[in-house]
C-alpha positions as CSV (number, residue, x, y, z in Angstrom):
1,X,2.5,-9.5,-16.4
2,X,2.1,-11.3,-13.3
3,X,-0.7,-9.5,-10.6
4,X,0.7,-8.1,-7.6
5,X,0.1,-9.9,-4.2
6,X,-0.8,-7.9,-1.1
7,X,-1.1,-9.3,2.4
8,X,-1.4,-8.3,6.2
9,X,-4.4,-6.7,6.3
10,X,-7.0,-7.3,9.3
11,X,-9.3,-5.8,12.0
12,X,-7.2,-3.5,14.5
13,X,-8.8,-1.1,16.7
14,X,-8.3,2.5,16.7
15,X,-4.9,3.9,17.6
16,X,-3.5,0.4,16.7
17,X,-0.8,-0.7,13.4
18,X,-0.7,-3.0,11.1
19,X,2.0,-3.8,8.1
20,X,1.1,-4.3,4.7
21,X,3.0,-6.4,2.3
22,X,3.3,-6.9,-2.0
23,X,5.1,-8.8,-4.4
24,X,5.5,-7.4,-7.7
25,X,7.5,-9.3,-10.2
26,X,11.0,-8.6,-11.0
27,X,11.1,-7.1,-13.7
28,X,8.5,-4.5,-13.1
29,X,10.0,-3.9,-9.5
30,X,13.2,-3.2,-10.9
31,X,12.2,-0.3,-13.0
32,X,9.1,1.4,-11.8
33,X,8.2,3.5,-9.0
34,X,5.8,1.4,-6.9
35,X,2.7,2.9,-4.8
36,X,-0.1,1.8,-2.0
37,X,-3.5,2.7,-3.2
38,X,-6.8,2.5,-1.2
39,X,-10.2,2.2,-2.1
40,X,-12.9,3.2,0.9
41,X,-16.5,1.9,1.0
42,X,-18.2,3.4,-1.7
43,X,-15.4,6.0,-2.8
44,X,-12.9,5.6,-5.6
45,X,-9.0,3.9,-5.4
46,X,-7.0,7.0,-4.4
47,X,-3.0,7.1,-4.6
48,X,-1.8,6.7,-1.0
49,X,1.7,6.6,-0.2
50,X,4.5,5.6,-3.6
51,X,8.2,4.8,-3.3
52,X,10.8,5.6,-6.4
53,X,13.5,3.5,-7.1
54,X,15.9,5.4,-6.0
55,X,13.5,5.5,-2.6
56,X,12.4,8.5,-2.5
57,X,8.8,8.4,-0.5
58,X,6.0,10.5,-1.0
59,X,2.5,10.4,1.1
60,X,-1.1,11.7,0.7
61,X,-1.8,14.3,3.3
62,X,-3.9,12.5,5.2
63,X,-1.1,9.6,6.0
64,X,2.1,11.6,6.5
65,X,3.4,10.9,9.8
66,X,1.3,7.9,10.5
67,X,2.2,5.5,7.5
68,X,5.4,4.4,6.1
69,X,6.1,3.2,2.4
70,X,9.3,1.2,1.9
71,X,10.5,-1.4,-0.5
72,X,13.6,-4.2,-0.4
73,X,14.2,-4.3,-3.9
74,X,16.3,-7.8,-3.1
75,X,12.7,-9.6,-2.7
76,X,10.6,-7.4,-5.1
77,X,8.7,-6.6,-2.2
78,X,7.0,-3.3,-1.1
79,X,6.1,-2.6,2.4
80,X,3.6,-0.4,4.4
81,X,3.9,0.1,7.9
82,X,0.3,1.5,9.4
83,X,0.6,3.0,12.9
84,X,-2.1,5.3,14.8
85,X,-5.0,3.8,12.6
86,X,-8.0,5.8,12.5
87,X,-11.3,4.3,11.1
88,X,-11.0,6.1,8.4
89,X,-8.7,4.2,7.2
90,X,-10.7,1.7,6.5
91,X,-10.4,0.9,2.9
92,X,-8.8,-2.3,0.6
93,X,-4.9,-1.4,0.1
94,X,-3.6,-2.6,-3.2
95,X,-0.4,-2.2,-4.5
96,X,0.6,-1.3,-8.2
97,X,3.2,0.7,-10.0
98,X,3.5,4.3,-10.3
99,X,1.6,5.2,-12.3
100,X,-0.5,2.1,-11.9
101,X,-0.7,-0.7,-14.7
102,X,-3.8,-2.3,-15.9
103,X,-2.7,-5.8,-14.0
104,X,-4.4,-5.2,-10.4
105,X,-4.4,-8.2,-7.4
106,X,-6.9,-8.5,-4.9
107,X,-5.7,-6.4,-2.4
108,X,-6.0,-7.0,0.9
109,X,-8.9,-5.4,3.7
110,X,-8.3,-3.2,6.3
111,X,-10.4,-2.7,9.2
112,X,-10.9,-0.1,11.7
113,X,-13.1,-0.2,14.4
114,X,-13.5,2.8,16.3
């Protein structure tokens, strides 16, 4: 099973957006849910926003309003679209299905300065 591959993280200042990218490979994309997780400084990898193949979303409290989970299923790709960051959303996003696999990528850093 190939690793997912997130992208578009960065250093944004408070109030600001960013959009998060990840490839999955096909055949997983195809019949899996697919989530955002994060992982803060020191804290554990929490679920933070997942997508259903039919598209159905679904968003941790603390995100709904502010982030948006979507996926084009034509390039296996899942999307997350970041506005009003806070610096508390400072954590590495991965990607992964839901519920997650065993087969984790990098993921990519957020930053959020206040």
């Amino acid at each position: 099973q190939v690793q997912p591959v997130e992208s578009g993280g960065g250093l944004v200042q408070a109030g600001g957006s960013l959009r998060l990218s990840c490839a999955l490979s096909e055949p997983i994309f195809g019949r899996y849910d697919v989530a955002w997780y994060r992982q803060p400084p020191g804290k554990q990898r929490d679920l933070s926003a997942r997508v259903t193949s039919g598209g159905i979303t679904n968003y941790a409290d603390s995100l709904k309003g502010r982030f948006t989970i979507s996926r084009d299923n034509a390039k296996n790709t899942v999307y997350l679209q970041m506005n009003s960051l806070k610096p508390e959303d400072t954590a590495v996003y991965y990607c992964n299905t839901y519920p997650p696999s065993p087969h984790w990528g990098q993921g990519t850093q957020v930053t959020v300065s206040s």
